[in-house]
C-alpha positions in Angstrom: 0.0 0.0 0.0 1.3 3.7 -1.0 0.3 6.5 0.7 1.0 9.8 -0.4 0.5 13.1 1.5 0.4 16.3 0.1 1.9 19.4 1.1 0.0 22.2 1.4 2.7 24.6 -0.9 2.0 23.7 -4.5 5.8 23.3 -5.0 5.8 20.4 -2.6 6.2 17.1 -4.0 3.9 14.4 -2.2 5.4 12.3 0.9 5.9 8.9 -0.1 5.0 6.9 3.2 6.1 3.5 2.1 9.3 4.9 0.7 10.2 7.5 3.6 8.6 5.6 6.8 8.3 8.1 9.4 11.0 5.9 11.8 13.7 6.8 9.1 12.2 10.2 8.9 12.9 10.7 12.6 16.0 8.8 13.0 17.8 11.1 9.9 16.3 14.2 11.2 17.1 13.6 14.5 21.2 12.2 14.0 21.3 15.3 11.4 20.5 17.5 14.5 22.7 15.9 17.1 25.5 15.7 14.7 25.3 19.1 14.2 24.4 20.2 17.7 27.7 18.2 18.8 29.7 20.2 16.4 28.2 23.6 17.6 29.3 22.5 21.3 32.7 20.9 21.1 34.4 24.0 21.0 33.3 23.6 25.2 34.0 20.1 25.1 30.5 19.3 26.0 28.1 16.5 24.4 24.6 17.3 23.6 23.4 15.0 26.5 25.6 17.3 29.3 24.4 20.5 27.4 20.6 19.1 28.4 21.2 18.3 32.3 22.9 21.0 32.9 20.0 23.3 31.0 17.5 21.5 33.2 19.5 22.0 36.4 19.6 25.8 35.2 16.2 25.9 35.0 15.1 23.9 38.1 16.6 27.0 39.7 18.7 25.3 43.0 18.7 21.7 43.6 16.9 18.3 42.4 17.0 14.5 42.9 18.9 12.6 40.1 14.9 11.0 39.7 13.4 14.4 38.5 16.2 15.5 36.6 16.1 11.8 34.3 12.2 12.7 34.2 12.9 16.1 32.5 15.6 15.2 30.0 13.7 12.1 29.2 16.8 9.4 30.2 16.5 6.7 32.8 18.3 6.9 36.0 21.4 5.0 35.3 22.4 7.5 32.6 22.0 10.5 34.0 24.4 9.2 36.8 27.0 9.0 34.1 26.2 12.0 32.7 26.6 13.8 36.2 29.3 11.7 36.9 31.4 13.5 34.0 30.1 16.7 34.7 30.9 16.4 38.4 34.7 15.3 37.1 34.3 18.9 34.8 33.4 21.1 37.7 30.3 22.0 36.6 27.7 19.9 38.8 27.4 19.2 42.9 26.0 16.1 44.5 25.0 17.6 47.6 23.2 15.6 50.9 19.5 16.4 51.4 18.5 18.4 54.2 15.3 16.5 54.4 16.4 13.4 53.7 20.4 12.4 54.5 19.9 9.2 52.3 18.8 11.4 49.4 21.2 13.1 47.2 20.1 16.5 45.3 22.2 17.9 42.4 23.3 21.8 41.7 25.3 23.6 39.1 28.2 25.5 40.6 29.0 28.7 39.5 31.1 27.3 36.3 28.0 25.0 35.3 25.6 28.2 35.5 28.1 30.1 33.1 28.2 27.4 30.8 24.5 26.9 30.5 24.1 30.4 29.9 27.5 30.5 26.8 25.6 27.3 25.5 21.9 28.7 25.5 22.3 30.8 23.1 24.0 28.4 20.6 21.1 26.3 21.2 18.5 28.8 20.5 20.4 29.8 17.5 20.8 26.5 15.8 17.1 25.6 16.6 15.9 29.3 14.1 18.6 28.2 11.9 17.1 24.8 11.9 13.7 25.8 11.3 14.5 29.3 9.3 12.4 27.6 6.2 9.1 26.6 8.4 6.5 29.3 8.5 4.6 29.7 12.3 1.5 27.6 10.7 4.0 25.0 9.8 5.9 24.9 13.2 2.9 24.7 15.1 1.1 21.7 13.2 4.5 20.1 13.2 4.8 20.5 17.0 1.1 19.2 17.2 1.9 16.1 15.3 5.0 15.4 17.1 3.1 15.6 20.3 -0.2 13.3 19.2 2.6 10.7 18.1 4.5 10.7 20.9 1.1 10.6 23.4 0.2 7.6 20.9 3.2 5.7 20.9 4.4 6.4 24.9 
C-alpha cells in the first residue's frame, strides 16, 4: 500500500510513506541535528546529552534528585548518573546531601555550570531558528502538534 501526503505549498512534492517511513524520517532528522548540535558545542568540550542536564538544572533553579532530573531530559536513571558523573569530574555539577532526607542526594550547578549553561543557551536557540529558518509559524505549530499526538500515541 502507497500512501501519499500532500503538502499544502504547490511546489511540494507528495510524501511517499512506504518509501520514507516516518521511523527513518525521525531517526535522519534527528542524528542530522545531534550531529550538528555536537559540532556547535565541542568548541566547550561538551556533548549534547551534558548540554541538556545542565540546561534543566539551570532551570530547576537550585537543587533536584537525580529521579526528577532523568524525568525532565527524558533518560533513565542509570544515565543520567553518568552523565553527572562527568560533569561532576568537569566542575560543573554538585552532589549535595538532602537536608530533608540524608539518604537522598540533590544535584546543583556551581558557579562554572551556571556560566556554561548560559554560553551554550544561546547556541542552542540559534541552531534551533537556523534549523527551522524555512518553516512558516502555521507549519511549526502543526509540526509541533503532530509530534506531540505521536509521541502521546506511541508512549
Amino acid at each position: 500500500m502507497v500512501v501519499l501526503l500532500y503538502r499544502e505549498r504547490s511546489n511540494s512534492m507528495p510524501v511517499n510513506m512506504d518509501e520514507n517511513p516516518l521511523g527513518l524520517i525521525l531517526s535522519r532528522t534527528y542524528l542530522a541535528y545531534k550531529k550538528t548540535t555536537t559540532r556547535n558545542l565541542s568548541e566547550q568540550d561538551i556533548t549534547p546529552e551534558q548540554f541538556a542536564v545542565l540546561n534543566e538544572l539551570s532551570k530547576a533553579g537550585s537543587h533536584i534528585s537525580q529521579k526528577k532530573l532523568a524525568e525532565l531530559t527524558v533518560r533513565d536513571q542509570t544515565t543520567v548518573g553518568k552523565i553527572i558523573d562527568k560533569l561532576i569530574r568537569k566542575g560543573l555539577v554538585t552532589r549535595e546531601e538532602d537536608p530533608q532526607d540524608r539518604r537522598a542526594v540533590l544535584l546543583c550547578l556551581t558557579a562554572e555550570g551556571l556560566e556554561m549553561n548560559d554560553v551554550l543557551t544561546p547556541k542552542a536557540k540559534q541552531q534551533e531558528q537556523e534549523a527551522l529558518a524555512e518553516c512558516s509559524p502555521e507549519e511549526l505549530e502543526a509540526f509541533m502538534n503532530v509530534m506531540n499526538r505521536i509521541y502521546e500515541k506511541m508512549k
